[in-house]
N, C-alpha and C positions, 0 to 999 in steps of 0.2 A: 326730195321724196324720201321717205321711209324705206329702210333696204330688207326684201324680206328674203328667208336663205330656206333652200330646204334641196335633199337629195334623195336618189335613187340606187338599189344597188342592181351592177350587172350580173345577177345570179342568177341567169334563167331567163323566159319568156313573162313577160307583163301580163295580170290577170286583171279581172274585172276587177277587182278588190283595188288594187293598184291604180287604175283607170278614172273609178269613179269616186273614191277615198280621197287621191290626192294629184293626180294631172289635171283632172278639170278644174279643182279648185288651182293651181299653177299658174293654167290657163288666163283665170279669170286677174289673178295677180297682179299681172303684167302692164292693169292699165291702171292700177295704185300706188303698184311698190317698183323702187327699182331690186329687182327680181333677179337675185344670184341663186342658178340652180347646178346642180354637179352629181354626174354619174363617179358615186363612193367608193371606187376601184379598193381602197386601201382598208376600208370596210369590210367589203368582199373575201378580202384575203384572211378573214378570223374563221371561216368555215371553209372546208372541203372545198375545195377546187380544183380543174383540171389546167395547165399553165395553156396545153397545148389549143385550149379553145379561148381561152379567157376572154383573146385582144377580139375577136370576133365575139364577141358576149358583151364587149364596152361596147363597142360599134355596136349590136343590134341597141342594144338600150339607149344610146344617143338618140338614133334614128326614130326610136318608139316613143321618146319626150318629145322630139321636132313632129311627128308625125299627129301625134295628140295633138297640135299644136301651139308649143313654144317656137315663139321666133327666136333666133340666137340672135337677132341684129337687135333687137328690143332687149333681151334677156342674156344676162351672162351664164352661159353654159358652156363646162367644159369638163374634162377628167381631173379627179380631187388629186389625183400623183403627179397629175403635170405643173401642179402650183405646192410648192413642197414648205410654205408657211403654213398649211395645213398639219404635217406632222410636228413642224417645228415648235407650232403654239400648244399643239398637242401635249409635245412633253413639259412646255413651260409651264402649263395650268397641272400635269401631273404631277407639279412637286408643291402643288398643293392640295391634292384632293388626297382627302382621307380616306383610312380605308375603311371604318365604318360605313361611307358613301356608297362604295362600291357594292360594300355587302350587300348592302340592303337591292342592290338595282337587280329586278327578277328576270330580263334578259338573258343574262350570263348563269342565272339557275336552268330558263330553258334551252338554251346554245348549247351549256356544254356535256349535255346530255348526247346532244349529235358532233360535236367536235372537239369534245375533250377541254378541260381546264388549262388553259393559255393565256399566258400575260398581255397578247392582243386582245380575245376577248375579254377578259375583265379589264382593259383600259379603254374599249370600245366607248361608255359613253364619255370619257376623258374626249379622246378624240373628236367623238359628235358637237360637245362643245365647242373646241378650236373653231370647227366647222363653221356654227353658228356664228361666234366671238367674230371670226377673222376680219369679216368687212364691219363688221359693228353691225348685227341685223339688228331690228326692232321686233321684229313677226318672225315666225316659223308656224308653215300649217303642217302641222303635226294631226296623225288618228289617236283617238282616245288614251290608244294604250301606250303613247309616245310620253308622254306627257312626264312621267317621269325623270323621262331624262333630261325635259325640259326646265324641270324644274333645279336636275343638281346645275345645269348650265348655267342657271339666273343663282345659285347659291356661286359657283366659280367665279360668277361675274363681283359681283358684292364682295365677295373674300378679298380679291385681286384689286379692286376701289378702294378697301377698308384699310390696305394692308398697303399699297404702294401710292399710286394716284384712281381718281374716275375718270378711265378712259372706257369702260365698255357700259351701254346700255343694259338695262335687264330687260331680254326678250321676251315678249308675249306670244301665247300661244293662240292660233286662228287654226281652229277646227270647224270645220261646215257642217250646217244641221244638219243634211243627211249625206249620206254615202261616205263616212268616216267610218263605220265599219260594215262593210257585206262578207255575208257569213258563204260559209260553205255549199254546193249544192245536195252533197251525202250526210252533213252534219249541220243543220242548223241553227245549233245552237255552239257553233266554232266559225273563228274568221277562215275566212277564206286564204289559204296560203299556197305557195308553191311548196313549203315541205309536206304537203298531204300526197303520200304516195302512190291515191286513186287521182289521176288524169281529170276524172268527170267530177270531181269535188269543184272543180273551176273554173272557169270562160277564160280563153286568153284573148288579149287585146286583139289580136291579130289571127284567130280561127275565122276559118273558113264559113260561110253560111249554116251549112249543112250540118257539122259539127255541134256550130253552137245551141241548133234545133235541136238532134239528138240528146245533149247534153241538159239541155231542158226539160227534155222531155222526161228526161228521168229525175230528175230531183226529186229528194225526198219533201214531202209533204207532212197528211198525214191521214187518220181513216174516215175525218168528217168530210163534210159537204161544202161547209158553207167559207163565203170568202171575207174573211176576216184577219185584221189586224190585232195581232194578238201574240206578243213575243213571247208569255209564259206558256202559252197551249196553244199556239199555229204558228210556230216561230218560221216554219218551210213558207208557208204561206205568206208569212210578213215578211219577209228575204226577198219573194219574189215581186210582192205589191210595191218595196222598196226601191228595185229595180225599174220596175217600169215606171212609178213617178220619176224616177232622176232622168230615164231616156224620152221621156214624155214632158217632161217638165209641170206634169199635174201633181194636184196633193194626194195622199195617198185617202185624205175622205171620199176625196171625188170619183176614185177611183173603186173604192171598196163600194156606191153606192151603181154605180154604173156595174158593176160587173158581179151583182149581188144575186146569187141563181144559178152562176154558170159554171159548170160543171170543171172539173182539175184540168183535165186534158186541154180544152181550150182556153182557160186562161194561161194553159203551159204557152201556149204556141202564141198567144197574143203578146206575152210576153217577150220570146222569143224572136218573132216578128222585130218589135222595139229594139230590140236588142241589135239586130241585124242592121238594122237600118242607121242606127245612131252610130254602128262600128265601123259603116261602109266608107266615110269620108277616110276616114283614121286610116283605115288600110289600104284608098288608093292612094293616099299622100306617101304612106309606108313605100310602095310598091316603086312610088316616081323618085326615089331618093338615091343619090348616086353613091357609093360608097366614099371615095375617094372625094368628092366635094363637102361629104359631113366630115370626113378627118381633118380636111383643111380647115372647116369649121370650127372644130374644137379645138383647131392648133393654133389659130388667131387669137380665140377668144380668151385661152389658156394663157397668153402672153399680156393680153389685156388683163387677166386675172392676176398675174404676177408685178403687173407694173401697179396693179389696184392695191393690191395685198402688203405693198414693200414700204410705204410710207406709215403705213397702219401696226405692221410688226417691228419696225423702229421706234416706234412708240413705248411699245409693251417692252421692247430691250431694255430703254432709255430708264424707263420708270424701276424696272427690276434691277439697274446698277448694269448690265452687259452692255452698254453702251454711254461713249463720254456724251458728258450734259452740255 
């Protein structure tokens, strides 16, 4: 099977954006690709962080991918620190990337506005590639605005072929027609993020009913009437019709014609409704998860990762001259 790779960072609580962008496509992975996924601990560490919660911030965000559900007995999931050919490749493909490359990557323009200019974040998508490279993916479902970095990765990989031997694939990107971007509930004409410092700009995975009604219930819209899809002039409106196609699994025509008359406030709650209902499983899977058996989880799986990883970074040695032929 085709290996497809892609990760998460523990930086918080999992929002709707996160959920519907790229866990359920994850989800879906699992019965195509063999599917190596990884809570990007080392990632993490390029912004603001507090040490003293972190280890409990990798642990919720395991349990929020297993929860979604990733099975780890199908899917290799683990923390990207605990398989340390991760930074190792990292640096190997950085003494090939230029720094032209980097310039250009608009990431490390928006980061370092909130974390300062640092040689992890501008080696950040240095690193992302190792990530991809390490087991040789073929896929990564990447959101639109990833794609970038996808791209210097398939240049890293081609460099590295040209230059030594073809040992790595160039990865293709699998981006899902919809829910690759859901925008904000205060701004919708902005992705929906955790650095948006309004609470109600977002749905987290794991809110409460109640919450995610209120939270609904206030989105910004806009002064019309009518329900329409229309990202240049009802962009609130097409966010939310967005929504509830993906939890409804309808198109969003079918849905613009059915709910064509009805007043904001009730398509807020119908929507919301969806919302609840599709999050319910998620959160009591979340709920029945032991701590201490997803750490053991990850600590298996982690080792299975390293014994995967150790044949595949002898390789890239071998070919770079750090290892006898």
């Amino acid at each position: 099977m085709d290996v497809a790779f892609s990760g998460i960072q523990p930086t918080g609580d999992i929002h709707l954006g996160n959920y519907l962008g790229a866990l359920r496509n994850w989800v879906r992975l699992q019965d195509s690709y063999d599917a190596v996924y990884c809570i990007v601990d080392l990632h993490a560490l390029t912004i603001p962080y507090d040490p003293a919660t972190f280890a409990a911030e990798r642990l919720e965000a395991a349990k929020a991918v297993i929860a979604a559900g990733i099975d780890p007995d199908r899917s290799l999931l683990y923390y990207q620190s605990d398989v340390p050919a991760h930074a190792e490749l990292g640096w190997l493909l950085g003494t090939m990337t230029s720094l032209g490359s980097l310039n250009r990557m608009t990431q490390f323009k928006d980061k370092s506005d909130q974390a300062g200019e640092f040689l992890g974040l501008y080696a950040y998508p240095v690193l992302m590639a190792a990530d991809i490279l390490l087991y040789r993916a073929n896929a990564v479902p990447v959101g639109e605005d990833q794609t970038q970095h996808l791209e210097l990765t398939r240049d890293l990989a081609d460099r590295f072929n040209q230059r030594y031997e073809p040992i790595f694939p160039l990865p293709e990107a699998i981006i899902p027609e919809r829910g690759a971007r859901v925008m904000s509930l205060k701004d919708p004409t902005s992705k929906m993020s955790k650095s948006d410092p309004s609470e109600t700009s977002r749905i987290l995975m794991l809110d409460p009913p109640d919450v995610i009604v209120k939270k609904l219930g206030r989105a910004v819209t806009d002064s019309g009437t009518d329900i329409r899809y229309d990202w240049d002039e009802k962009p609130g409106i097409s966010n939310l019709l967005e929504m509830l196609a993906l939890f409804t699994d309808r198109s969003v025509e079918a849905l613009v014609a059915e709910y064509d008359g009805t007043q904001y406030g009730a398509f807020k709650r119908t929507v919301a409704d969806a919302v609840v209902a599709g999050l319910e499983p998620v959160r009591a899977k979340y709920a029945d998860l032991d701590d201490a058996e997803v750490s053991q989880i990850l600590a298996r799986n982690a080792a299975r990762g390293r014994d995967r990883a150790a044949p595949f970074q002898d390789e890239v040695m071998r070919a770079m001259g750090l290892r006898h032929q």
